[in-house]
N, CA, C and O atoms as a Maestro MAE file, in Angstrom:
{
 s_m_m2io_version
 :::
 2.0.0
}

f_m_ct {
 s_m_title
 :::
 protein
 m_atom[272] {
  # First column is atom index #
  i_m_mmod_type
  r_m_x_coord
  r_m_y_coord
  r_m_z_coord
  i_m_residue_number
  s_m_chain_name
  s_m_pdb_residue_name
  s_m_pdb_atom_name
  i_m_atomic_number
  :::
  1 25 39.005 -10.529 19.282 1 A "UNK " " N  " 7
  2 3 38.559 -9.628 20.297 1 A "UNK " " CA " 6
  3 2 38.438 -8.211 19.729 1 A "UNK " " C  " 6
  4 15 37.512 -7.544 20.190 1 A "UNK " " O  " 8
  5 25 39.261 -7.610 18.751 2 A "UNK " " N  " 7
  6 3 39.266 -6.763 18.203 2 A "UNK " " CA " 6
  7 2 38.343 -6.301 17.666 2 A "UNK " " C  " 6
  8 15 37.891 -5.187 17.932 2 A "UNK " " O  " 8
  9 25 37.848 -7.154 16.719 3 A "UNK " " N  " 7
  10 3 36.280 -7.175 16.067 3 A "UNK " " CA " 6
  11 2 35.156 -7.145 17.058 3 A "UNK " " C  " 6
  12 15 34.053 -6.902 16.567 3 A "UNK " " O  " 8
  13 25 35.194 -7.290 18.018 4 A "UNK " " N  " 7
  14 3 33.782 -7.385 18.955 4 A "UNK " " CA " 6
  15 2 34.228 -6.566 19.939 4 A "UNK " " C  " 6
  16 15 33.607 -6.786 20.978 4 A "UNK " " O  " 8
  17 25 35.161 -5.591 20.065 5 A "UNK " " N  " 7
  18 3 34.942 -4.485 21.448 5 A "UNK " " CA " 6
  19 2 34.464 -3.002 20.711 5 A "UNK " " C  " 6
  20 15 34.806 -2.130 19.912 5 A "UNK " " O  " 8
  21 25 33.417 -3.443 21.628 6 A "UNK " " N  " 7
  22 3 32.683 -1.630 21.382 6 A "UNK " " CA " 6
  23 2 33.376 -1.068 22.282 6 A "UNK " " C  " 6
  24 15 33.837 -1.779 23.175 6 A "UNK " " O  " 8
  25 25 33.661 0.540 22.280 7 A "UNK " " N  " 7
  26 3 33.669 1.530 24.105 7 A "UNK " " CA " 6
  27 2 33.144 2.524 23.880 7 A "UNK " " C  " 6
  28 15 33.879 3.218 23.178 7 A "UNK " " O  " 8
  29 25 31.955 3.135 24.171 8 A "UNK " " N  " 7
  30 3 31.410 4.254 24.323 8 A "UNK " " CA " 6
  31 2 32.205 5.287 25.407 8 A "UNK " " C  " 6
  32 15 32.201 5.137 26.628 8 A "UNK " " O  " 8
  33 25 32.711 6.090 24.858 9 A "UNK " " N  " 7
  34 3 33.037 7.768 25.503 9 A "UNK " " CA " 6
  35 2 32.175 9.101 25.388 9 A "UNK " " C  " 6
  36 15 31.930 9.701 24.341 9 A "UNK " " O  " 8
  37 25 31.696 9.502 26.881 10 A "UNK " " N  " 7
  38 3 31.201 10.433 26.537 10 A "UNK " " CA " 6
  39 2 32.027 11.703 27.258 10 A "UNK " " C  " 6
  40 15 32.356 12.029 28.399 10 A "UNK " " O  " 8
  41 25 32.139 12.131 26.125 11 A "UNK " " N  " 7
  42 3 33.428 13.908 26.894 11 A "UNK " " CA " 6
  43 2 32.515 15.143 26.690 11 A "UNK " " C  " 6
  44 15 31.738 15.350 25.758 11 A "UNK " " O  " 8
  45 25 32.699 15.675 27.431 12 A "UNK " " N  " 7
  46 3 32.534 17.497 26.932 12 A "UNK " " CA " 6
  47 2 33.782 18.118 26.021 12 A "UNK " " C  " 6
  48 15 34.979 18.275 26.261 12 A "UNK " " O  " 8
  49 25 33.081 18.352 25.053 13 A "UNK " " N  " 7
  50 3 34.205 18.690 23.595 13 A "UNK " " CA " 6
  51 2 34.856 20.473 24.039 13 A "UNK " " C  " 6
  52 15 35.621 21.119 23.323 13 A "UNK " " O  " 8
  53 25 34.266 20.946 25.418 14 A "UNK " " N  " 7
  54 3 34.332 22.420 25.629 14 A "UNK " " CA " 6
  55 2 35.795 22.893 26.486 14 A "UNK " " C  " 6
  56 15 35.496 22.919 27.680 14 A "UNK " " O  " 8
  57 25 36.801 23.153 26.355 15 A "UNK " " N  " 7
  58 3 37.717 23.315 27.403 15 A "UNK " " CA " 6
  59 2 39.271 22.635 26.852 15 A "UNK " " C  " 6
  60 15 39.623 21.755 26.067 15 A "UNK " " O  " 8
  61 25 39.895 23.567 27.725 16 A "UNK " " N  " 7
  62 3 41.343 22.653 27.447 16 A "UNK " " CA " 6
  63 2 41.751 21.463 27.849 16 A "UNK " " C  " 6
  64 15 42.888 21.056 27.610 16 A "UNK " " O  " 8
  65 25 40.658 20.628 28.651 17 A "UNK " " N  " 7
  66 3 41.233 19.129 29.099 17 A "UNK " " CA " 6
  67 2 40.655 18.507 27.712 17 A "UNK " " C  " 6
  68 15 41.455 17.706 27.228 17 A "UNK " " O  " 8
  69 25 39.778 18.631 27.150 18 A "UNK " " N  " 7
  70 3 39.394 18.194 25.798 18 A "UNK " " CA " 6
  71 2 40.544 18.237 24.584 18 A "UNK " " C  " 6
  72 15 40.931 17.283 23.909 18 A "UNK " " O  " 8
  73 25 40.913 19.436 24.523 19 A "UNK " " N  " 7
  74 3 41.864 19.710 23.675 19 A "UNK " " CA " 6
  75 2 43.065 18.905 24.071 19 A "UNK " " C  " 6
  76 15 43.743 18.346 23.209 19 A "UNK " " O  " 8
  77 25 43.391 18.816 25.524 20 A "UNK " " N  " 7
  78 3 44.630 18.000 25.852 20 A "UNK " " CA " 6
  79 2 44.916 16.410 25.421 20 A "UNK " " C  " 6
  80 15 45.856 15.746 24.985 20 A "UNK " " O  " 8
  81 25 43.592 16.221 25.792 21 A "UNK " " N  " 7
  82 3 43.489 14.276 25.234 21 A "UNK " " CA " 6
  83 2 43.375 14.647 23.873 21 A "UNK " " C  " 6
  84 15 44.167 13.967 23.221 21 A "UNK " " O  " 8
  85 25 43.017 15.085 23.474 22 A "UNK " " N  " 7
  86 3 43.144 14.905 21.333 22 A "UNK " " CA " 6
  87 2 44.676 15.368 21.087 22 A "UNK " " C  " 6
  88 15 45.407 15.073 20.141 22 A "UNK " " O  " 8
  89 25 44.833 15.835 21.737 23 A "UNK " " N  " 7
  90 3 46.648 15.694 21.140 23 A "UNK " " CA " 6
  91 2 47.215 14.667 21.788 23 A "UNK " " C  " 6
  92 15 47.849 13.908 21.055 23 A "UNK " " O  " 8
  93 25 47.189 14.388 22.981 24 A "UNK " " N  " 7
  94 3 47.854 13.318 23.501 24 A "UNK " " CA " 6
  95 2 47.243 11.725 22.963 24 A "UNK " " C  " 6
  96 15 47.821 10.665 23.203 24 A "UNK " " O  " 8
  97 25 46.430 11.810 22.478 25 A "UNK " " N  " 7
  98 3 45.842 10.698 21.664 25 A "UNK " " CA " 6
  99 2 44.731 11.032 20.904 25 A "UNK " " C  " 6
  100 15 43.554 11.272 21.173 25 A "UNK " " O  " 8
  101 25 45.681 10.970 19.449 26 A "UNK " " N  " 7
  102 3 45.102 11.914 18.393 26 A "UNK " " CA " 6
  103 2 44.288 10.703 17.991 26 A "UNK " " C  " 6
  104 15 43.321 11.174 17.391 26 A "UNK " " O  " 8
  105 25 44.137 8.802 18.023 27 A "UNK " " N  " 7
  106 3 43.070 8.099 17.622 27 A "UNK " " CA " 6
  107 2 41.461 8.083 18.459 27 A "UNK " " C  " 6
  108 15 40.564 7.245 18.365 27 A "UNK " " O  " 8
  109 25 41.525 9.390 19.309 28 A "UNK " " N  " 7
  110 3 40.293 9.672 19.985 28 A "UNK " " CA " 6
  111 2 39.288 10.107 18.657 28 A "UNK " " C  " 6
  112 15 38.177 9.612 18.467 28 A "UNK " " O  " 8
  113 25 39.758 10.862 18.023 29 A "UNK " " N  " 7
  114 3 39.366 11.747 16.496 29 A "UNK " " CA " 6
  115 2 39.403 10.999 15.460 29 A "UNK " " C  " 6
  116 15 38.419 11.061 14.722 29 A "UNK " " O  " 8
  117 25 40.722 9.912 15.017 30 A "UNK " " N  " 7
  118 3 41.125 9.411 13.923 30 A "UNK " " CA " 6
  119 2 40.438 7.917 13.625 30 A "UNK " " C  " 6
  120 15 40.229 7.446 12.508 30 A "UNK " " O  " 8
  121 25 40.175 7.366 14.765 31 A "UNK " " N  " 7
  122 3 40.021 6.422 14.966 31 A "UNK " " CA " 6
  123 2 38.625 5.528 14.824 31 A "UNK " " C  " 6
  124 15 38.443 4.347 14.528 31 A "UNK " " O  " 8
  125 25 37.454 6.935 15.268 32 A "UNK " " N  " 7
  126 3 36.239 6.919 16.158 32 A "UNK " " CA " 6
  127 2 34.899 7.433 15.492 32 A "UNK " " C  " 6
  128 15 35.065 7.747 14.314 32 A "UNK " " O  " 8
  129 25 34.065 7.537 15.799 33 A "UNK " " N  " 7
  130 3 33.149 8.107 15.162 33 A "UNK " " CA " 6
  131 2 32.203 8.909 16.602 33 A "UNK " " C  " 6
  132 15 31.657 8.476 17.617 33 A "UNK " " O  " 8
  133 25 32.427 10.422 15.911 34 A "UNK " " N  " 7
  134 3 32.304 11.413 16.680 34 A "UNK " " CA " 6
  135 2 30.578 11.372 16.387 34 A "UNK " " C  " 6
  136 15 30.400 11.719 15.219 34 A "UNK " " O  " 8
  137 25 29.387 11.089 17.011 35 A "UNK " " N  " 7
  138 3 28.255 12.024 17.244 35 A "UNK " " CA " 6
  139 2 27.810 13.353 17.969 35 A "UNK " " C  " 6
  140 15 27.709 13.047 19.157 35 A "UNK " " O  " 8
  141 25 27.645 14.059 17.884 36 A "UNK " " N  " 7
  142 3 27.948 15.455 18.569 36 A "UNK " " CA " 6
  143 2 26.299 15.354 18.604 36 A "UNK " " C  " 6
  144 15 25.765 15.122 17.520 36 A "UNK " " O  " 8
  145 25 25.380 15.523 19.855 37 A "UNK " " N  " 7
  146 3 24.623 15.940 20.405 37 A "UNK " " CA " 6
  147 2 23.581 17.310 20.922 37 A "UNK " " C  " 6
  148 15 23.458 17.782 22.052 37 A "UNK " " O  " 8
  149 25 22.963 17.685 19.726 38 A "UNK " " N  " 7
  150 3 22.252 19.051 20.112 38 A "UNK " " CA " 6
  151 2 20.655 18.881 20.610 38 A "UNK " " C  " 6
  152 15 20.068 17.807 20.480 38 A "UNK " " O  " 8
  153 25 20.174 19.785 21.055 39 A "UNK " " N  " 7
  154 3 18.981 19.762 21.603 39 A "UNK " " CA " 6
  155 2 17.904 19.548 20.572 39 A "UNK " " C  " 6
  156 15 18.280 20.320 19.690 39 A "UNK " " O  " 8
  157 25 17.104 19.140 20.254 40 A "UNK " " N  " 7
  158 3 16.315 19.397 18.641 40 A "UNK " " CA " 6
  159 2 14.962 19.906 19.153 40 A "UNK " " C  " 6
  160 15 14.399 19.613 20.208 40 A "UNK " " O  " 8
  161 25 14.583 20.694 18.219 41 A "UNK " " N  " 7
  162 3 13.165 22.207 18.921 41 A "UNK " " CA " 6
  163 2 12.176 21.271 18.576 41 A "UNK " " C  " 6
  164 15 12.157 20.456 17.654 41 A "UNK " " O  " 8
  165 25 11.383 21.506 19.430 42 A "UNK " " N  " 7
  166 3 10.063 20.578 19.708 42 A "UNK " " CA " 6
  167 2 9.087 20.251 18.618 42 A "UNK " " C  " 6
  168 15 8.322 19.290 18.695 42 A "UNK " " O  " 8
  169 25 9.145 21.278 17.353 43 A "UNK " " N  " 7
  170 3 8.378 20.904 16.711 43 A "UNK " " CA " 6
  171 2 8.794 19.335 15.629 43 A "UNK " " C  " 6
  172 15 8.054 18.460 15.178 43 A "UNK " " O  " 8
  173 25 10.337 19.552 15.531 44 A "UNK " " N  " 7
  174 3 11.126 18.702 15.052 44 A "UNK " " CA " 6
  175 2 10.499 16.966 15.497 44 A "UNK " " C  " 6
  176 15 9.854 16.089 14.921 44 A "UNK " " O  " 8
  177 25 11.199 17.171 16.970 45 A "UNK " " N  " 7
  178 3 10.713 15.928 17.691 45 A "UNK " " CA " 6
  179 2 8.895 15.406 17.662 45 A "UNK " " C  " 6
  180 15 8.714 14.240 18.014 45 A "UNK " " O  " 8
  181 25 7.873 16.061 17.343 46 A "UNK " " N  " 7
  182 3 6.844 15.487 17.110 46 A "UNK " " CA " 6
  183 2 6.574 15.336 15.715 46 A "UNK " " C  " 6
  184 15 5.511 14.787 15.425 46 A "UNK " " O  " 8
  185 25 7.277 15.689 14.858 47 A "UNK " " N  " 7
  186 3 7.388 15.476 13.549 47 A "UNK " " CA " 6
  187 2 7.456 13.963 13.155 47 A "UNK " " C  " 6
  188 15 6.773 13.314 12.362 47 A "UNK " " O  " 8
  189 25 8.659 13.556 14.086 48 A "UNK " " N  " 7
  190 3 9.465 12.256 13.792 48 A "UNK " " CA " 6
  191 2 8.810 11.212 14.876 48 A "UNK " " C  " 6
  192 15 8.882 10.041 14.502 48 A "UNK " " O  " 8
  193 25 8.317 11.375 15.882 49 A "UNK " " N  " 7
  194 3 7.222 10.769 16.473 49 A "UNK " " CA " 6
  195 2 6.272 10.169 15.805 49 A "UNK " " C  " 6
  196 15 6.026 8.973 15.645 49 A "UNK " " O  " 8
  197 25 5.583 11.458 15.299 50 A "UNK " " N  " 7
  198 3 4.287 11.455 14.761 50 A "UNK " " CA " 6
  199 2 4.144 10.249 13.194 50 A "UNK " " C  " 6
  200 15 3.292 9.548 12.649 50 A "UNK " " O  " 8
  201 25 6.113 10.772 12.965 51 A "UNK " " N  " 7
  202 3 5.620 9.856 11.278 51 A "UNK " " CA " 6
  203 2 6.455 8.411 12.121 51 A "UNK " " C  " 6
  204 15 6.342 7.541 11.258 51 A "UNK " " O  " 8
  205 25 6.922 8.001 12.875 52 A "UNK " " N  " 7
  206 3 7.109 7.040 13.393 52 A "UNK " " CA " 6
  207 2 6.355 6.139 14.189 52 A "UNK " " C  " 6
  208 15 6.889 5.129 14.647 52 A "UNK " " O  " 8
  209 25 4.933 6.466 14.434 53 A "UNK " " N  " 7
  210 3 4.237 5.915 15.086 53 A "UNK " " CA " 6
  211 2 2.412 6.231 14.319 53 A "UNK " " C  " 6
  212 15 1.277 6.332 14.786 53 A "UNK " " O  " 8
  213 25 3.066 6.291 12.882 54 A "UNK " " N  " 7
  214 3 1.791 6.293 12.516 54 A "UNK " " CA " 6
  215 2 1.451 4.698 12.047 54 A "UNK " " C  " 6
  216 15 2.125 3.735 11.681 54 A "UNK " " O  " 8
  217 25 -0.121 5.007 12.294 55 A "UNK " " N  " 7
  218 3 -0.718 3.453 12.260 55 A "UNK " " CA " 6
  219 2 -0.546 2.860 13.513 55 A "UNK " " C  " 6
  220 15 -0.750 1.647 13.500 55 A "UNK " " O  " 8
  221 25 -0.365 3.136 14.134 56 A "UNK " " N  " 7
  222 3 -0.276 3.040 15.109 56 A "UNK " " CA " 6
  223 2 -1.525 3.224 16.489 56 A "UNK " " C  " 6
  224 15 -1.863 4.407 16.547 56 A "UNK " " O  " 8
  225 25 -2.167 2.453 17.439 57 A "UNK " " N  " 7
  226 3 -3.373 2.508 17.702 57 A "UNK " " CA " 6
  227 2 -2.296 2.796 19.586 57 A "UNK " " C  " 6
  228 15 -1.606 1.889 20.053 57 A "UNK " " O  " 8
  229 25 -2.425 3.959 20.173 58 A "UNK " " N  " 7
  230 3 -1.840 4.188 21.518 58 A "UNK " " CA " 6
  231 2 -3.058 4.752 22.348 58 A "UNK " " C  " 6
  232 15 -3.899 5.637 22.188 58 A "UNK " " O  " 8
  233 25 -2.763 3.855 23.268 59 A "UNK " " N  " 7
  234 3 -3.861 4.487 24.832 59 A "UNK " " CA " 6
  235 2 -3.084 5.152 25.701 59 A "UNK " " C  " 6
  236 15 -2.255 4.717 26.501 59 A "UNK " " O  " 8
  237 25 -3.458 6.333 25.450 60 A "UNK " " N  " 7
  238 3 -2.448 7.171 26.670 60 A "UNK " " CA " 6
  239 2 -3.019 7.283 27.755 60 A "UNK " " C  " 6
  240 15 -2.424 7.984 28.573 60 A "UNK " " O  " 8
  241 25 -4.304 6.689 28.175 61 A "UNK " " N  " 7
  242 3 -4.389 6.622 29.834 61 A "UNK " " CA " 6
  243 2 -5.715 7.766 30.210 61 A "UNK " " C  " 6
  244 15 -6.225 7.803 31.329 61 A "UNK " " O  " 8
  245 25 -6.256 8.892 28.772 62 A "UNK " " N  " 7
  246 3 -6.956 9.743 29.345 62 A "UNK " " CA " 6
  247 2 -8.052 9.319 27.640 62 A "UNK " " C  " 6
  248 15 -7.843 8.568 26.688 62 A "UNK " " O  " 8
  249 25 -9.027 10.133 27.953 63 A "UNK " " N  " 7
  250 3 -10.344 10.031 27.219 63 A "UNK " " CA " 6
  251 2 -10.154 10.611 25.711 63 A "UNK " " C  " 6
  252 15 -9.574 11.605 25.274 63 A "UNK " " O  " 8
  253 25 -10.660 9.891 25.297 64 A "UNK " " N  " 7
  254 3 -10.591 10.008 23.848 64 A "UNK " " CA " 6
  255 2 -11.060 11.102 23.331 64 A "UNK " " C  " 6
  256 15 -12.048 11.213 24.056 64 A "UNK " " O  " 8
  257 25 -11.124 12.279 22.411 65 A "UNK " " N  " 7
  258 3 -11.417 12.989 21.701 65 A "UNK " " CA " 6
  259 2 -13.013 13.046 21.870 65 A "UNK " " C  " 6
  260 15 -13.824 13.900 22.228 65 A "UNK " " O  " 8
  261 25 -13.062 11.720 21.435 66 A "UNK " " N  " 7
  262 3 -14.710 11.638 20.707 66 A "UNK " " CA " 6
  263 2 -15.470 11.790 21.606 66 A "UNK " " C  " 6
  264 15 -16.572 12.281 21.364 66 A "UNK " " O  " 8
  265 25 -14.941 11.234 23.554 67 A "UNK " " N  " 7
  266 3 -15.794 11.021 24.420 67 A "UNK " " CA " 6
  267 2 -16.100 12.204 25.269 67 A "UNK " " C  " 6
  268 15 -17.017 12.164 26.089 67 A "UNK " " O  " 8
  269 25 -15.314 13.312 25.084 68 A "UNK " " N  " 7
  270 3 -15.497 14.417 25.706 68 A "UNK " " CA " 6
  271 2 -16.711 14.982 25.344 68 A "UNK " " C  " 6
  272 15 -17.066 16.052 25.838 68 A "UNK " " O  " 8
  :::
 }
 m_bond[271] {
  # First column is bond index #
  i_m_from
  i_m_to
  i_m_order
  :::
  1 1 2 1
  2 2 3 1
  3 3 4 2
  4 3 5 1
  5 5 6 1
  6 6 7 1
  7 7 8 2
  8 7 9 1
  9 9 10 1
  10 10 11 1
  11 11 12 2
  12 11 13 1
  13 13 14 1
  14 14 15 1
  15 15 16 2
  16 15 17 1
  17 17 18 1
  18 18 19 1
  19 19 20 2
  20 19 21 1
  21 21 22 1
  22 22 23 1
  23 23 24 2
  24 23 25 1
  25 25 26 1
  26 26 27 1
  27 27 28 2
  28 27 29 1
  29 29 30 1
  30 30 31 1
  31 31 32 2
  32 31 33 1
  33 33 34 1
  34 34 35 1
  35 35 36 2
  36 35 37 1
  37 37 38 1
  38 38 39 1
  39 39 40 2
  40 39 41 1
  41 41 42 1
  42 42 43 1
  43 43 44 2
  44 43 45 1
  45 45 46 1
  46 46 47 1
  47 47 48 2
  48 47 49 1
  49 49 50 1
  50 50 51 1
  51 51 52 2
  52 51 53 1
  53 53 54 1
  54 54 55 1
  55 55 56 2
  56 55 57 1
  57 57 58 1
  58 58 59 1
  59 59 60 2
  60 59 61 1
  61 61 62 1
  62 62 63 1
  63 63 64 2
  64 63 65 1
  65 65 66 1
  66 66 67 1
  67 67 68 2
  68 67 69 1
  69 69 70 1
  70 70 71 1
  71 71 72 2
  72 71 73 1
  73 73 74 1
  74 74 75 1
  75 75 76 2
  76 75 77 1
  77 77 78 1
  78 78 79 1
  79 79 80 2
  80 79 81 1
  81 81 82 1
  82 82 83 1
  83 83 84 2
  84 83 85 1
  85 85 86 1
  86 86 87 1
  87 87 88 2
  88 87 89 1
  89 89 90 1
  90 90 91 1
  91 91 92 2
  92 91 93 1
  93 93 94 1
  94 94 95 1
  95 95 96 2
  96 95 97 1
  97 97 98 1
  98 98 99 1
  99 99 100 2
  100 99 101 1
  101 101 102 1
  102 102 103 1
  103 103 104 2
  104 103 105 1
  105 105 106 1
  106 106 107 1
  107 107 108 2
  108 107 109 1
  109 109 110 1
  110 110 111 1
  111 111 112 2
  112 111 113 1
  113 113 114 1
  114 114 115 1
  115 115 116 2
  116 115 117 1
  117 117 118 1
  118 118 119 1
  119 119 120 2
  120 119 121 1
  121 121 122 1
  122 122 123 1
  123 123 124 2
  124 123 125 1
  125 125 126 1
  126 126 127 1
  127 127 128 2
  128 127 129 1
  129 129 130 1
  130 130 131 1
  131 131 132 2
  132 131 133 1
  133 133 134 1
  134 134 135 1
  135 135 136 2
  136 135 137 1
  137 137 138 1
  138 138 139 1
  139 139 140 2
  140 139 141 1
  141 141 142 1
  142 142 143 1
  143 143 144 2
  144 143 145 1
  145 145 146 1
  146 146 147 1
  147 147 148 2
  148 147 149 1
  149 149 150 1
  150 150 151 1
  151 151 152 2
  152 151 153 1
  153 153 154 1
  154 154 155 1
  155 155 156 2
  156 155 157 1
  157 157 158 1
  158 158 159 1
  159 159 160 2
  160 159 161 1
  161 161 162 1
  162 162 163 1
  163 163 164 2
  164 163 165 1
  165 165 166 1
  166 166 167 1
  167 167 168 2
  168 167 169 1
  169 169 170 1
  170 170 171 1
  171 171 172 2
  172 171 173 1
  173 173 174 1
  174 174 175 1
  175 175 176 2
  176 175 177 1
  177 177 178 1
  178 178 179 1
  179 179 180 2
  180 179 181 1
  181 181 182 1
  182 182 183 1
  183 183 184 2
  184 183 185 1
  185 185 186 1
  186 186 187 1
  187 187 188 2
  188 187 189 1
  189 189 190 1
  190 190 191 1
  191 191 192 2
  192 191 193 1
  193 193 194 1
  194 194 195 1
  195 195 196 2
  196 195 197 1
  197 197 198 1
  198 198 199 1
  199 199 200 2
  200 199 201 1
  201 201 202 1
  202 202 203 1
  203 203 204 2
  204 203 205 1
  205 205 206 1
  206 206 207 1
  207 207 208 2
  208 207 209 1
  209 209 210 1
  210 210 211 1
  211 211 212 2
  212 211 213 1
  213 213 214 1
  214 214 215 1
  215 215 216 2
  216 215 217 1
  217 217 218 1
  218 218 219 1
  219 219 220 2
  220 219 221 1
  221 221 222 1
  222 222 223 1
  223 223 224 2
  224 223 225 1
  225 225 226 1
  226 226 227 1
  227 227 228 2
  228 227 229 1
  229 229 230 1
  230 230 231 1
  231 231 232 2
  232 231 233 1
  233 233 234 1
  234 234 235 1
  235 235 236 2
  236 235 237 1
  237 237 238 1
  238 238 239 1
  239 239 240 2
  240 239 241 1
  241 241 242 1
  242 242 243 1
  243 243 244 2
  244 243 245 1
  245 245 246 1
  246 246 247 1
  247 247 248 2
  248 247 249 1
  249 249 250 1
  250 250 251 1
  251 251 252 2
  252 251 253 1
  253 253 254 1
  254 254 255 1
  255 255 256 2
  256 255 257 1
  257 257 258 1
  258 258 259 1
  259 259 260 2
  260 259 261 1
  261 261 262 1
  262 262 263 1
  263 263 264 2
  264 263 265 1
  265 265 266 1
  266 266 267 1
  267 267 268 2
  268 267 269 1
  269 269 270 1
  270 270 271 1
  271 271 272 2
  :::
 }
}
């Protein structure tokens, strides 16, 4: 069972109730693998779109370039 339980936690890392559970259970930190979550600036995100969906043939629902 050990081997097969995931648990996703999501906390706000901001404040003293944060700080309180990491001392009171320091394998929140030791244990875990922390992803920390920032906003990423827009040009970023069509970057990684763009090279992720190349070759790629998408109908977005409005007129093509060519047909205007």
């Amino acid at each position: 069972m050990r081997e097969n339980l995931h648990l996703a936690m999501a906390m706000n890392p901001v404040g003293e109730e944060f700080r309180s559970r990491v001392r009171n259970f320091p394998s929140i930190v030791n244990c875990s693998a922390i992803d920390w979550f920032h906003p990423w600036p827009e040009d970023a995100l069509l970057e990684v779109a763009t090279h992720k969906f190349e070759g790629f043939k998408m109908d977005m629902g409005g007129k093509d370039k060519e047909e205007e």
